[in-house]
N, C-alpha and C positions, 0 to 999 in steps of 0.2 A: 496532440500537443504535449500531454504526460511526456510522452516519447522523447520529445525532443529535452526535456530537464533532470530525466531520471529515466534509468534504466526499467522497463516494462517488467518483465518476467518477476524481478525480485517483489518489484511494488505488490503483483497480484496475489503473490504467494504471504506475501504480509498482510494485504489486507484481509485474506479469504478466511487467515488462522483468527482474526479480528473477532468473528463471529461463536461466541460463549458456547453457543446449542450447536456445533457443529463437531463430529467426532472428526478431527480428519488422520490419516494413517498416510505415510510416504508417497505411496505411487495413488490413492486415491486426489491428493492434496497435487501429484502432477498432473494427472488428469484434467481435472476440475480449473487448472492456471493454465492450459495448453504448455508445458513445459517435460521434460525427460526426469525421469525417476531418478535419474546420473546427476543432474542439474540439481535437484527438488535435495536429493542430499547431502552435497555439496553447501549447498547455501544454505543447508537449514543446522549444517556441523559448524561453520562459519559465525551464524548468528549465537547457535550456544555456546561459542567460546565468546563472545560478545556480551552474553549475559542478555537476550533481544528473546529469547526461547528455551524451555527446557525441555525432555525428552522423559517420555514414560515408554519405556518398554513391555510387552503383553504379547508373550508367548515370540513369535518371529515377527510382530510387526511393533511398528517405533507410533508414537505418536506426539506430533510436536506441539507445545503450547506456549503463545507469548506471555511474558512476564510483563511485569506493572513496567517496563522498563520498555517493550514490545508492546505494550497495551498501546501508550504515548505515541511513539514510532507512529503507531499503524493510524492512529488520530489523527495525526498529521498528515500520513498521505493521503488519506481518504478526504480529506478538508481541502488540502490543492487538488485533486481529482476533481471533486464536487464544485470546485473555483471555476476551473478549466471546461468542465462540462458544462454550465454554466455560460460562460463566454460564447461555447459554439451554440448556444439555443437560442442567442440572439437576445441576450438579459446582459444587462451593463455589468460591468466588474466593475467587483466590491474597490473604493476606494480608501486610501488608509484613513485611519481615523484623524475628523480634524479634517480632513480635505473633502470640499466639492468639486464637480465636475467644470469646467469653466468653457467655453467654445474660445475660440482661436478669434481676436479682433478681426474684423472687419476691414480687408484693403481699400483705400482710400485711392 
């Protein structure tokens, strides 16, 4: 269902950098999202013109980290994620606030 509101590949790679205790390095950080080192580059140069990630360098390898700007971001998709997964386990989605669920009248 993600799928079908937002592009996959980018989400996972945001949410996975989400995680504080995790070292992640370029092609580890492709690995780990099912994506290309090509792709994982691209869109992680993308986001640091963006101000979503910043970049530490250590020796030949790059290491991306979201900024409090990327922190946000990634809260969010992991909050529609967790919506959506949700939904398919057969548990009612959340309705907005202020509203209950109502059933459909009764044909007469």
């Amino acid at each position: 269902m993600l799928s079908m509101l937002v592009r996959e590949k980018p989400v996972r790679i945001i949410i996975a950098l989400k995680d504080p205790e995790a070292v992640w390095y370029l092609s580890k950080l492709a690995k780990a999202t099912g994506t290309t080192y090509v792709f994982v580059t691209n869109f992680i140069s993308k986001m640091e013109k963006e101000g979503i990630v910043t970049m530490e360098t250590r020796g030949k390898k790059r290491f991306p980290k979201l900024t409090e700007k990327g922190m946000q971001i990634a809260a969010l998709f992991e909050e529609i994620k967790n919506k959506l997964d949700r939904g398919k386990a057969g548990f009612p989605r959340d309705l907005p606030t202020g509203q209950t669920e109502t059933k459909a009248p009764a044909q007469q």
